[in-house]
C-alpha positions in Angstrom: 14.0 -36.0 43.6 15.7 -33.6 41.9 12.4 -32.8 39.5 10.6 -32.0 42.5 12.8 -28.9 43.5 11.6 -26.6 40.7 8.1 -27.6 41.2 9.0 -26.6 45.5 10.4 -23.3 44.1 7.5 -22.5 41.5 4.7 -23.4 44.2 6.7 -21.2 46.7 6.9 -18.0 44.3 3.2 -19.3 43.7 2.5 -18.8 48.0 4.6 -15.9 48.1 2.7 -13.5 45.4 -0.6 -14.7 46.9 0.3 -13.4 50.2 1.7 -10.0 48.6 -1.7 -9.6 46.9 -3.3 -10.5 50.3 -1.6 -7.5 51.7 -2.0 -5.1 48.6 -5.8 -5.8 49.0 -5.9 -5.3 53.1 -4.2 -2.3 52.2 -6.6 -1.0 50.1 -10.0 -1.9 52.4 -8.1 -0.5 55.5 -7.7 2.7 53.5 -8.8 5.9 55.4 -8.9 9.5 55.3 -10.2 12.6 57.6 -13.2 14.5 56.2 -12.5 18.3 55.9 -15.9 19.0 57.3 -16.5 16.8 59.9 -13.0 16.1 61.2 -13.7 12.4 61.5 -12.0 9.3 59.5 -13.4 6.9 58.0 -12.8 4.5 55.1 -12.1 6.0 51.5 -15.5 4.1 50.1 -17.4 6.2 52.2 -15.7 9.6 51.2 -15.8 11.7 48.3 -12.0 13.1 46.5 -11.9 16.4 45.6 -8.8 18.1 43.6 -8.0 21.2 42.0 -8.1 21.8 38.4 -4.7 23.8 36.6 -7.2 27.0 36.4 -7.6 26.4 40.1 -11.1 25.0 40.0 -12.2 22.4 42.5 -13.6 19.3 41.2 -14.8 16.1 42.7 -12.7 13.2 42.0 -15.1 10.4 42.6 -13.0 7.7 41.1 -9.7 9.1 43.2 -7.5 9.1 40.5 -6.8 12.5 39.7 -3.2 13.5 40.4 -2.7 16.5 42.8 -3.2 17.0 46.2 -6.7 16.0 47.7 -9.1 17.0 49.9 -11.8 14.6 51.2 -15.3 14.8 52.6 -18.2 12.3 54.0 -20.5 11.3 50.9 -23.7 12.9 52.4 -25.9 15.6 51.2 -25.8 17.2 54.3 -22.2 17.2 54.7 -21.8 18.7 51.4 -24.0 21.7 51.6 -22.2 22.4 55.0 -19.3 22.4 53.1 -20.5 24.8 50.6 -22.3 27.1 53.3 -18.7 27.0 55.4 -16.4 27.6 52.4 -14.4 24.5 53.1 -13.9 23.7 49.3 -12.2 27.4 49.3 -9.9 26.9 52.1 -9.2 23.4 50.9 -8.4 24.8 47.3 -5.3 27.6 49.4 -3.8 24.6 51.7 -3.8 22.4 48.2 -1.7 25.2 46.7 0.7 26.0 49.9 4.0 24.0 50.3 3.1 20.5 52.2 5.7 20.3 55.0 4.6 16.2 55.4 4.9 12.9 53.1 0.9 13.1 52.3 0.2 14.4 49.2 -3.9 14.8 50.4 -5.0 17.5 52.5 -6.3 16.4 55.4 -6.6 19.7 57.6 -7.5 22.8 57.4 -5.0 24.6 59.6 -2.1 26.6 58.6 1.0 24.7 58.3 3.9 24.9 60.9 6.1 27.8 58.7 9.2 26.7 60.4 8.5 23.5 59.0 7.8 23.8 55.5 10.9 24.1 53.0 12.7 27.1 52.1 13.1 26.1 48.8 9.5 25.5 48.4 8.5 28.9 49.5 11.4 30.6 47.1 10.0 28.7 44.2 6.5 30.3 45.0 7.4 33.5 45.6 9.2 33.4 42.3 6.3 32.1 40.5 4.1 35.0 42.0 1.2 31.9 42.6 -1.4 33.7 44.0 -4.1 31.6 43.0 -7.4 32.1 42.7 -9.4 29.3 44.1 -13.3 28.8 42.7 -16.1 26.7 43.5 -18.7 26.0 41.1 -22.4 26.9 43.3 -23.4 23.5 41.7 -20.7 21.6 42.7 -23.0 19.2 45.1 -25.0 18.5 42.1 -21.9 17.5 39.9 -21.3 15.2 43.2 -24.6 13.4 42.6 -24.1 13.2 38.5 -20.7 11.8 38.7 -21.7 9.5 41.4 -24.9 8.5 39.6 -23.1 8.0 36.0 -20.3 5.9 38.4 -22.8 3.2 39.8 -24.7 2.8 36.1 -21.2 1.8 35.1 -20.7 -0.8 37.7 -24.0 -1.3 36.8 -23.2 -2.5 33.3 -19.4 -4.5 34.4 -22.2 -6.6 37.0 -24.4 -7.3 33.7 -20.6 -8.1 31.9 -19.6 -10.3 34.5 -22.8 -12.4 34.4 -24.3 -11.3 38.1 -27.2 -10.0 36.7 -30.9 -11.5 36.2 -33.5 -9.7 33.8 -36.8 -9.8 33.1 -40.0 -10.3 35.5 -40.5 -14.1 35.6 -36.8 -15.3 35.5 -36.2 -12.0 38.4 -38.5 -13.6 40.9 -37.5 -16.7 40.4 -34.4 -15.7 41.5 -35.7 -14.3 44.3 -37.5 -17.1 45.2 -34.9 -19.3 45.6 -33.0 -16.9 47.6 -29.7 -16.3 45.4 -30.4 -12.3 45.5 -28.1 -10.1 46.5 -30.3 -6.7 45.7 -32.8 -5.9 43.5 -33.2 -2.8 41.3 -36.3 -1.4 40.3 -36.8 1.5 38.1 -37.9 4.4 39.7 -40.7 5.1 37.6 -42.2 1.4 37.2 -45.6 1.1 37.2 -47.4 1.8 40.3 -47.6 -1.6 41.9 -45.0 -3.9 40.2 -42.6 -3.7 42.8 -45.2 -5.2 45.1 -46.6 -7.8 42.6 -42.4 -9.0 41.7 -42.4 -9.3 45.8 -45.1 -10.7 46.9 -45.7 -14.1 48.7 -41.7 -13.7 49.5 -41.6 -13.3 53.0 -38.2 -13.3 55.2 -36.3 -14.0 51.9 -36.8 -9.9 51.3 -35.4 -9.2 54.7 -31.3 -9.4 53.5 -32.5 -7.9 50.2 -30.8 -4.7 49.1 -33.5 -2.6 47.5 -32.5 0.0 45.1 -35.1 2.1 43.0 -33.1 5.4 42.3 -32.2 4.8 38.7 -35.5 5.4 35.8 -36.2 2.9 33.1 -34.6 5.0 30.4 -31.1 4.7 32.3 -30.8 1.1 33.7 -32.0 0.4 29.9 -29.0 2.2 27.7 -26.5 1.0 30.6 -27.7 -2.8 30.2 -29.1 -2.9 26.8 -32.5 -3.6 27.6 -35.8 -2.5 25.9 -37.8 -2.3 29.4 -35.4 -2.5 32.4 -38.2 -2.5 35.0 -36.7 -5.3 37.5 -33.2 -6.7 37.6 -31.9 -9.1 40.0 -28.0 -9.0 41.3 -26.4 -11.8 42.3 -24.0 -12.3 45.1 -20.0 -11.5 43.7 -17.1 -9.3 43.7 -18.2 -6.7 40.5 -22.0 -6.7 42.6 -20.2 -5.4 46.2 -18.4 -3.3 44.2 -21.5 -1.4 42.9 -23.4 -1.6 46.2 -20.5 0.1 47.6 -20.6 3.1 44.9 -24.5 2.8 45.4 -24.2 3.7 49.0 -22.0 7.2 48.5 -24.6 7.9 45.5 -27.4 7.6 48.0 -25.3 9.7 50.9 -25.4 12.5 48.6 -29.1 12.2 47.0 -31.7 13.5 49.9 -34.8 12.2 49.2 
């Protein structure tokens, strides 16, 4: 009897740090933030972090790590070049510097804060600096977007081929396909005319929950998975693959094709 109780209090600690994760991860899917341009929220996967750099720069922060305080907008092409045309990024970079009067480190307005609110001490400290910053925005800074987010999903890319969720090469990709354990399929986007057909045909429904993907050339899916001729690769269902569909789907926000 008395054995039994450590192996009670072990499986307990054991149920207990599984429920704590639980929550850590709820946490993190729930996660949301307003968009500067749009006013709306909506989850952090579908946003793009932005931060200022010590000369005052902004810069995305698509992995949103960066420390400092952020400012977050809606991964689509649109959105972005509103952004630009609106000098958002500008005003953003101004409320980054001035004293935050709440717990939030990110930015997630664009009007002035309440002065009777935000701390003496704070305003003292800035005056005594003399921080009248100069805030810049690269005229490219859309395009950086689409590099980082590009470079980003070529690296998920490679942790799906580390993980063992990806399937190369043409005859051992569609029969992967055929038997329906496909989770999305990436073509190069300069294959030869007609081999996306030819991998696909005689398929049927089974390409109807397919996630098609052909924004990545043959010289980039290659160096990223090691392959001579990355023309077709198949993903299979799992964690590392949702992960990459999710960066995928911000990468294609913000590429208008």
């Amino acid at each position: 009897m008395s054995q039994n109780i450590p192996l009670k209090k072990a499986q307990a600690q054991k149920n207990k740090g599984q429920k704590r994760e639980r929550q850590r991860n709820k946490g993190s899917k729930d996660r949301s933030r307003r968009c500067l341009v749009t006013g709306e929220t909506y989850a952090v996967s579908k946003l793009i972090r932005f931060v200022l750099d010590p000369e005052g720069r902004v810069i995305p922060d698509v992995a949103g790590k960066l420390p400092g305080r952020g400012g977050w907008v809606l991964a689509d092409g649109n959105t972005l070049e509103l952004a630009m045309k609106k000098k958002i990024f500008v005003r953003f970079g101004h409320r980054a510097l001035a004293p935050s009067s709440g717990k939030s480190k990110d930015v997630e307005t664009l009007e002035e804060p309440d002065k009777e609110k935000v701390d003496v001490e704070e305003k003292k400290d800035k005056a005594a600096k003399g921080r009248k910053s100069r805030v810049t925005v690269d005229d490219n800074l859309p395009h950086m977007v689409e590099q980082l987010l590009r470079q980003r999903c070529l690296d998920y890319l490679g942790l799906v081929n580390r993980t063992g969720l990806l399937v190369s090469g043409f005859e051992k990709v569609r029969a992967t396909l055929k038997a329906g354990k496909c989770r999305a399929l990436v073509t190069a986007e300069d294959a030869a005319e007609g081999g996306h057909r030819k991998i696909c045909s005689g398929l049927g429904n089974v390409l109807d929950k397919l996630r098609m993907i052909d924004m990545f050339t043959r010289e980039q899916l290659g160096q990223t998975l090691g392959l001579s001729n990355a023309v077709h690769v198949a993903l299979l269902p799992g964690g590392m693959t949702e992960s990459f569909l999710k960066e995928f789907s911000r990468y294609e926000g913000v590429v208008m094709r």
